[in-house]
C-alpha positions in Angstrom: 80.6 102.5 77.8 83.2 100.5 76.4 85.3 97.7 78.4 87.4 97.4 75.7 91.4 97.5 76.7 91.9 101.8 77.0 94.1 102.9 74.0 97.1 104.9 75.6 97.0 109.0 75.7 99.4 111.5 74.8 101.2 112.3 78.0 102.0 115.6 76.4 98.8 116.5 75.1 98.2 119.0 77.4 94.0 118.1 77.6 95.2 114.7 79.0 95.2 114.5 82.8 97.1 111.1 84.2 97.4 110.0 87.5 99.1 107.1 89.6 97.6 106.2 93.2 99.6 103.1 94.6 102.2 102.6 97.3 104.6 105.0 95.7 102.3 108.4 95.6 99.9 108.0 98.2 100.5 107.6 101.7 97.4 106.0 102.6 98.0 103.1 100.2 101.6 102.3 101.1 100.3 103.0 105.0 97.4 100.3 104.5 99.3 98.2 101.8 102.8 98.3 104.8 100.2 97.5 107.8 98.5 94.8 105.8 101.2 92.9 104.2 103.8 93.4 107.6 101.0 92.0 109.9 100.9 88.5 108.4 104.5 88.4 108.0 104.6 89.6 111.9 102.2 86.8 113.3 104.6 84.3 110.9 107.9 85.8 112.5 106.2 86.3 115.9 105.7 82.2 116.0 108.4 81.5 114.5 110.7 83.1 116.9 108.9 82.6 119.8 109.4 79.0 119.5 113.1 79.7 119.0 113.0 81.3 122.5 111.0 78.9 124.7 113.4 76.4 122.7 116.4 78.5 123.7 115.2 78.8 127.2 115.4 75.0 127.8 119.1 74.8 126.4 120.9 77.9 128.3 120.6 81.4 128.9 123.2 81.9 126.5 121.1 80.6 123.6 118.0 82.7 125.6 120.3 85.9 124.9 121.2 84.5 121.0 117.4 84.2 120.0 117.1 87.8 122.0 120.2 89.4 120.1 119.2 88.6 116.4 115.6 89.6 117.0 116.9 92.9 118.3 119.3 93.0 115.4 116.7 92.7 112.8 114.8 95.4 114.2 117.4 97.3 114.8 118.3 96.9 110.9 114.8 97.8 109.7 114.6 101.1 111.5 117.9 102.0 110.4 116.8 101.4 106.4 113.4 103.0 107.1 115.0 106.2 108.4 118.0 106.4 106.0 117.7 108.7 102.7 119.3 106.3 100.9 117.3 103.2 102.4 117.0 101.9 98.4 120.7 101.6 97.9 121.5 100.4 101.1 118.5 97.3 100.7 119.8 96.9 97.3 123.6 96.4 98.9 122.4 93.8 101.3 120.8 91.9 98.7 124.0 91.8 96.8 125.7 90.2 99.4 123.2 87.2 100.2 124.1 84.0 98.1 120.5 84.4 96.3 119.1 83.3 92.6 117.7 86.8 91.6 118.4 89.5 89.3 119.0 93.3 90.3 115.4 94.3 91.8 113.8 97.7 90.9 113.5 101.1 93.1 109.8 100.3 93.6 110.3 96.1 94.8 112.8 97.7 97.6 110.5 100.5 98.6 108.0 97.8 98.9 110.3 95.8 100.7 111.4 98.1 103.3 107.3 99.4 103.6 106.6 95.8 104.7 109.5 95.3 106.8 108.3 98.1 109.1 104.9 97.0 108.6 106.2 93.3 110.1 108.2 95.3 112.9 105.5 97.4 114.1 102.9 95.1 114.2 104.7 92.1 115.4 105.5 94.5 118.2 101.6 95.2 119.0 101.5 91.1 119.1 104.5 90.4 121.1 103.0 93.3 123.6 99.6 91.6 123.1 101.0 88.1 123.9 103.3 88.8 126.4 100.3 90.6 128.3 98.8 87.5 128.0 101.2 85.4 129.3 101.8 87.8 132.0 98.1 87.9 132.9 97.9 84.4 132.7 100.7 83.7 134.9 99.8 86.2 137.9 95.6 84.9 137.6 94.8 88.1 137.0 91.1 88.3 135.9 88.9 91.6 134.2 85.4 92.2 134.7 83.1 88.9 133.5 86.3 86.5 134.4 88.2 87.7 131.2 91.4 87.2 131.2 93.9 86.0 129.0 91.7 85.1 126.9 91.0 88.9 126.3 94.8 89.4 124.9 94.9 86.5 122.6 91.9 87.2 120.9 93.3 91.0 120.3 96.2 89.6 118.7 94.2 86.7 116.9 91.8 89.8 115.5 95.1 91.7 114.0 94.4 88.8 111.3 91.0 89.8 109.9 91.8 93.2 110.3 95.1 93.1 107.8 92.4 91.7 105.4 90.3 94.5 105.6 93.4 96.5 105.6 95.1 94.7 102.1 91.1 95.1 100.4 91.2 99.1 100.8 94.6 99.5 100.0 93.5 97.9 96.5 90.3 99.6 96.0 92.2 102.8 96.5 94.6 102.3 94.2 94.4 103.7 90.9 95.8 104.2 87.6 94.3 106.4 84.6 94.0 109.2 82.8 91.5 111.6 81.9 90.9 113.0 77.8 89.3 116.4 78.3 88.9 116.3 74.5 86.6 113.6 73.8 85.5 113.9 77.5 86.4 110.3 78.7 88.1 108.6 81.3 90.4 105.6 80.9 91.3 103.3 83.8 94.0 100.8 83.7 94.6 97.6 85.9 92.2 96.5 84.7 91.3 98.5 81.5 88.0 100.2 81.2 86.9 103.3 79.4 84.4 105.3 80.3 82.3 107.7 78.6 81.1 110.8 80.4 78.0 110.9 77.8 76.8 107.9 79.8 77.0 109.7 83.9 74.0 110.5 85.0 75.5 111.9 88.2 78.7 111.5 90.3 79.2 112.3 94.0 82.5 112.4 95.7 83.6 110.9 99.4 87.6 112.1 100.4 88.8 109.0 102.1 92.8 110.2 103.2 94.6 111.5 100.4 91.8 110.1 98.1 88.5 110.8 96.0 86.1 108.1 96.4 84.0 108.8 93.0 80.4 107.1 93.1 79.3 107.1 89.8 75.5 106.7 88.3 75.0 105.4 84.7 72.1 106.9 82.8 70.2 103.4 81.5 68.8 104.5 78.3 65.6 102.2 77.0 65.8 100.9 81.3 69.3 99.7 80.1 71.5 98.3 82.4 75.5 100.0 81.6 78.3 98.3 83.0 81.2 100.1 84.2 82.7 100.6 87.8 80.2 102.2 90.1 82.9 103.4 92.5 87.1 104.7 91.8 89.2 106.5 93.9 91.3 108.9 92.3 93.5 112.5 93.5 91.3 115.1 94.6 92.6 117.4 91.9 91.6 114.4 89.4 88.7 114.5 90.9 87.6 118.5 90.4 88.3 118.1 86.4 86.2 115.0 86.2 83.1 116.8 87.6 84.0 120.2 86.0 83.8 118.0 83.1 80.3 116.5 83.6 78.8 120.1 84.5 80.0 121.6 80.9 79.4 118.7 78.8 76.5 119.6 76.1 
């Protein structure tokens, strides 16, 4: 096992296999990764704008109906760049026209950028529901079994929180960038570099998890040894069926 930095393969040597697992080739990633990131920015937007609105309520209607208007125009503007084939270009347009200090972004920031923009809009809708529930329940003195009430709601929405975490942790354990020498039977992870040897597998079971691979490997510990290395990497399950077709003809 070596944790040197990986040299790089041949992409065209046709006993390399490469793969990619982030937000841009797996769905459960950009899924977890969108859900993660949007809920924080939802419970910072949700606050945000419904301070606006108890503010605007004290002014005017009219002002009510403002607050109501931009929040539905946002949303409205989200959807419309999440359904669109062209959502990239069109993200990329509207960044153009905002008086802002930054260069040209990349395909990938404004796929990112629209992922957590949908993330923010769904989830700050579960909160708003959540809230507003609350509110209501409040309100009316409506109480559930054990004299829970709204109390119920808010912690709901308060538990969306820990959740994202947990949400944000697996989207970066599954993702995943490497490649696999069939020649010299090792296996080269990037982000962070490692190398590892098949020589020193004892044994590796496999979990799916989505569209993933869960690999658990087991060093052999020559001399009671220990051999560092990752225990655990998620890769494709295709990925996945050369690595331990690998193991079972090595010498």
């Amino acid at each position: 096992m070596d944790e040197d930095a990986a040299p790089p393969v041949d992409p065209d040597d046709p006993e390399t296999i490469q793969w990619r697992r982030d937000a841009s080739t797996s769905r459960t990633v950009r899924l977890l990764w969108s859900l993660g990131v949007g809920t924080f920015f939802a419970a910072i937007t949700t606050i945000v704008f419904w301070r606006l609105y108890d503010f605007a309520g004290q002014i005017s209607g009219l002002a009510e109906s403002i607050v109501l208007a931009s929040i539905a125009a946002l949303v409205v503007t989200v959807l419309v760049l999440a359904v669109s084939s062209n959502s990239e270009r069109r993200l990329e347009r509207l960044v153009e026209l905002l008086p802002l200090p930054v260069g040209s972004p990349s395909d990938r920031g404004l796929s990112r950028a629209i992922d957590a923009a949908v993330g923010t809009v769904v989830m700050g809708a579960v909160i708003v529901i959540l809230m507003g529930t609350g509110r209501f329940v409040a309100q009316s003195g409506i109480e559930f079994g054990g004299g829970i009430g709204v109390g119920l709601f808010t912690g709901l929405a308060a538990l969306t929180i820990p959740i994202a975490l947990v949400a944000l942790v697996l989207a970066s354990f599954l993702r995943s960038v490497g490649a696999v020498d069939r020649d010299d039977g090792t296996i080269y992870l990037y982000d962070p570099d490692h190398r590892v040897d098949l020589e020193v597998i004892d044994d590796i079971s496999v979990r799916e998890v989505g569209d993933a691979a869960v690999l658990k490997l087991s060093y052999r510990q020559p001399d009671g040894q220990y051999v560092a290395g990752p225990r655990r990497i998620a890769v494709p399950p295709s990925v996945a069926d050369e690595i331990l077709q690998l193991l079972e003809t090595r010498p």
